[in-house]
Structure formats: structure tokens, C-alpha cells
C-alpha positions in Angstrom: 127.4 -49.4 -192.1 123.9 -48.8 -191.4 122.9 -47.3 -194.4 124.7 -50.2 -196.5 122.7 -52.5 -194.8 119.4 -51.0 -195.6 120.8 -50.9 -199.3 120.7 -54.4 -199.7 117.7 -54.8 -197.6 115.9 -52.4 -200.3 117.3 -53.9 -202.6 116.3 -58.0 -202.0 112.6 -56.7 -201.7 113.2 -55.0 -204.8 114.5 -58.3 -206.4 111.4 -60.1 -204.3 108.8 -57.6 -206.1 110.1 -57.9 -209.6 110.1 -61.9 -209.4 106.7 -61.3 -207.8 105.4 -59.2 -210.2 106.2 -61.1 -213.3 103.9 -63.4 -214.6 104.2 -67.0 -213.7 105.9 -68.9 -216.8 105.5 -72.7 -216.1 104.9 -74.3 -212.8 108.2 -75.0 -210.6 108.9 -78.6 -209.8 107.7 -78.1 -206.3 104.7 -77.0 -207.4 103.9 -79.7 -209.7 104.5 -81.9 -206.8 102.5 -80.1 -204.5 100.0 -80.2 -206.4 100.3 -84.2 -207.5 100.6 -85.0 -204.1 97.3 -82.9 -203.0 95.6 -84.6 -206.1 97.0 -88.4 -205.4 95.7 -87.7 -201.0 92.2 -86.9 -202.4 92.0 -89.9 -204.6 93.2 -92.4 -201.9 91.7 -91.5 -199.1 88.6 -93.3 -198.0 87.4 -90.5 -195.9 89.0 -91.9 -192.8 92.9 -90.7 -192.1 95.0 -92.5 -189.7 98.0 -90.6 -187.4 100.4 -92.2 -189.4 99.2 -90.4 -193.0 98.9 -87.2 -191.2 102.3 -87.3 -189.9 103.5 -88.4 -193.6 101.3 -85.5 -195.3 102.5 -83.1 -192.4 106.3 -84.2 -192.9 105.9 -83.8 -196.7 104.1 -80.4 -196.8 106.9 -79.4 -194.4 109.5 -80.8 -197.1 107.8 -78.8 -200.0 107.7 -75.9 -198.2 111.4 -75.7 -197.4 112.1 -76.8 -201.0 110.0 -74.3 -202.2 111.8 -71.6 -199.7 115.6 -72.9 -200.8 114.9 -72.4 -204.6 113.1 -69.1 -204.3 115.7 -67.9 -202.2 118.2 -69.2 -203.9 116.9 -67.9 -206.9 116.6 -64.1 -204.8 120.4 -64.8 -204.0 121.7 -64.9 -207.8 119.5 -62.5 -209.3 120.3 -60.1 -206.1 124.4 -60.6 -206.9 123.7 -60.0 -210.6 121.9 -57.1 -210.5 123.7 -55.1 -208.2 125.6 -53.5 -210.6 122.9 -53.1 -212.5 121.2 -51.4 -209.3 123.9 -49.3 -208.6 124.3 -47.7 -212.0 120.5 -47.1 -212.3 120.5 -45.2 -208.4 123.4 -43.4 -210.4 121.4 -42.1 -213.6 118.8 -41.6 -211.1 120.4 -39.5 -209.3 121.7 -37.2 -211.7 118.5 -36.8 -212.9 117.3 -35.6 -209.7 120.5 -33.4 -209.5 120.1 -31.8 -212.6 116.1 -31.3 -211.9 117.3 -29.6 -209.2 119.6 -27.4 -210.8 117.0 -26.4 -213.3 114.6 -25.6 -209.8 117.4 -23.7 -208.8 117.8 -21.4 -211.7 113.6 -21.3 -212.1 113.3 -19.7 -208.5 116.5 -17.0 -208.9 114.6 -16.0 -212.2 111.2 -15.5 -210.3 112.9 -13.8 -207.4 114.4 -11.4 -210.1 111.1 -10.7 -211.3 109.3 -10.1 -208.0 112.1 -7.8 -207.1 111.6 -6.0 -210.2 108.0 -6.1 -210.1 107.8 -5.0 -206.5 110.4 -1.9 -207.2 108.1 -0.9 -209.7 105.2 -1.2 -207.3 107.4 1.1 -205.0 108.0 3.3 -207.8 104.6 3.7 -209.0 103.6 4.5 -205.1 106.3 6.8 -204.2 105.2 8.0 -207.8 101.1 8.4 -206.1 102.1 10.1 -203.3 104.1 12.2 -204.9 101.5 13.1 -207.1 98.9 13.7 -204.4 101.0 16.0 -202.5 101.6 17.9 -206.3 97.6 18.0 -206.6 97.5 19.2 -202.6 99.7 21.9 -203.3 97.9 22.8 -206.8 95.1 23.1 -204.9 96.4 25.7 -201.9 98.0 27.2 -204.9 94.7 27.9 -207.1 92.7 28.5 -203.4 95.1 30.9 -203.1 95.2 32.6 -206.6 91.4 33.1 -206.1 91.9 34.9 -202.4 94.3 37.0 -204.3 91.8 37.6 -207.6 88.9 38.3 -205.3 91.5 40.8 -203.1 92.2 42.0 -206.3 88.7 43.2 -207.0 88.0 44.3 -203.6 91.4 46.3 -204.2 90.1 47.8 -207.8 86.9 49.0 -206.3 88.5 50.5 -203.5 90.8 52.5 -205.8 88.0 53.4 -207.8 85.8 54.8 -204.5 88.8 56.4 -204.1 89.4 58.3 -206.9 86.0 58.7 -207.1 86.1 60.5 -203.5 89.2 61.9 -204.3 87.3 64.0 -207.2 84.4 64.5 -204.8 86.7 66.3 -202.5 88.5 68.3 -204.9 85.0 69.6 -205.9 83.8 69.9 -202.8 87.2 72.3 -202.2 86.1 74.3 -205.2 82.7 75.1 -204.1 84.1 76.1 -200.6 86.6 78.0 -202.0 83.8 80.0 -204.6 81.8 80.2 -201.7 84.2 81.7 -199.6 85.5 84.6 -202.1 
């Protein structure tokens, strides 16, 4: 109930704003008066009011005024009743344009979430990728540390098989000479 009552609260200042903001067309009838009264007091008066002409100018300032009020809102009253329809169907057309704006927001942010999932995977992938790759070059590199150990144990090996053939023919001629010396 609450809510309908603020709907046609909104929508008399609505009505109030557009006759407001329209430019004035001709002056209204109380206005003319208004004004011919103002214009009449100036020209009689001799500078010196009595009671009895304020009372009269009070009492027909009051007059305008509620003559003035009556028409506008009498005015607000028939152009409120008129355009209610015309209200209503525009809040309608408004609304599905907001609906499907939102829609279209809707299927905008699943899109982008689609991509930041697939864009963050990738990131995953790429890093999963890195550190797979570092451990790879770790290991290469105990691996070729290793394989020169082993090349330089290699050498060390080679020259020890060489002194040792090389002894091995020392002693063998070493036996020799014993033995010639012996006989």
C-alpha cells in the first residue's frame, strides 16, 4: 500500500516538473489580474493607505492566490489521471530495458569469468611447466657434475692402468735380471 502511495506521490511531482519546466505560453487569467490589480494600487494610491485598503488588497491577494492554487491543481489533477497510463507503460518499456541490460551484464561477466579461468589455468600451466623445467635443469646439472666426476675418475683410472702395466713390465724385468743373476 505503501509503495502505491509513493507511486502517485512520484508521479504528481513528476506532472508538477513537466508543467514547471515548460515554457510559459500566455499569461493565466489570474495572472493578468494579479498583475492589473498591482498596476491599478500603484496608480491610485496617493502614498498614504488606509486599514480599510490593506484589508481589501490583503483579502484579494488571498483570493488570487487560492485561485491561482485551485486551477494549477486542478490542472495537476487531469493531466495526473491522463497520464497515468501513459506513466505506467513508459515504467514498463523502462523496465525491460533495464532487464534486458541486465541480461546482456549477465552474459558479459560469465564470458570474462570464462576467460580468467582459462587465462589463469594457463598461468598454472605455464608454472607447473617452470618448475618443472627447473627441477629438469637441476637434475641436468647433478647429471653433467656427475659425468665429469666420472670422466676425471676415468682418467685417474687410465693412468693408473698405465703405471700399472708399466710396473707390471718393470717387475717382469726386474724377475729376469734376478733370475740371470742368480744362474
Amino acid at each position: 500500500m505503501s509503495s502505491l502511495y509513493s507511486r502517485s506521490k512520484d508521479l504528481s511531482s513528476r506532472s508538477r516538473k513537466s508543467l514547471s519546466d515548460s515554457p510559459p505560453s500566455s499569461p493565466s487569467y489570474s495572472t493578468k489580474t494579479f498583475r492589473q490589480d498591482r498596476a491599478s494600487s500603484r496608480s491610485d494610491s496617493s502614498g498614504v493607505e488606509s486599514p480599510s485598503d490593506r484589508l481589501s488588497a490583503r483579502t484579494s491577494t488571498y483570493t488570487r492566490r487560492e485561485n491561482r492554487l485551485a486551477s494549477l491543481s486542478k490542472t495537476e489533477d487531469d493531466s495526473a489521471s491522463k497520464d497515468y497510463k501513459k506513466l505506467y507503460e513508459d515504467a514498463l518499456t523502462e523496465n525491460e530495458k533495464l532487464k534486458s541490460r541486465l541480461e546482456d551484464g549477465k552474459q558479459e561477466l560469465t564470458k570474462i569469468r570464462s576467460q580468467l579461468d582459462r587465462v589463469t589455468q594457463r598461468q598454472d600451466r605455464i608454472s607447473e611447466r617452470s618448475t618443472v623445467f627447473e627441477s629438469e635443469k637441476r637434475e641436468k646439472e647433478v647429471l653433467e657434475k656427475r659425468v665429469s666426476d666420472m670422466e676425471e675418475e676415468l682418467k685417474v683410472l687410465t693412468e693408473l692402468k698405465s703405471d700399472n702395466q708399466r710396473l707390471k713390465d718393470e717387475n717382469g724385468a726386474l724377475i729376469r735380471v734376478i733370475s740371470k743373476l742368480s744362474k
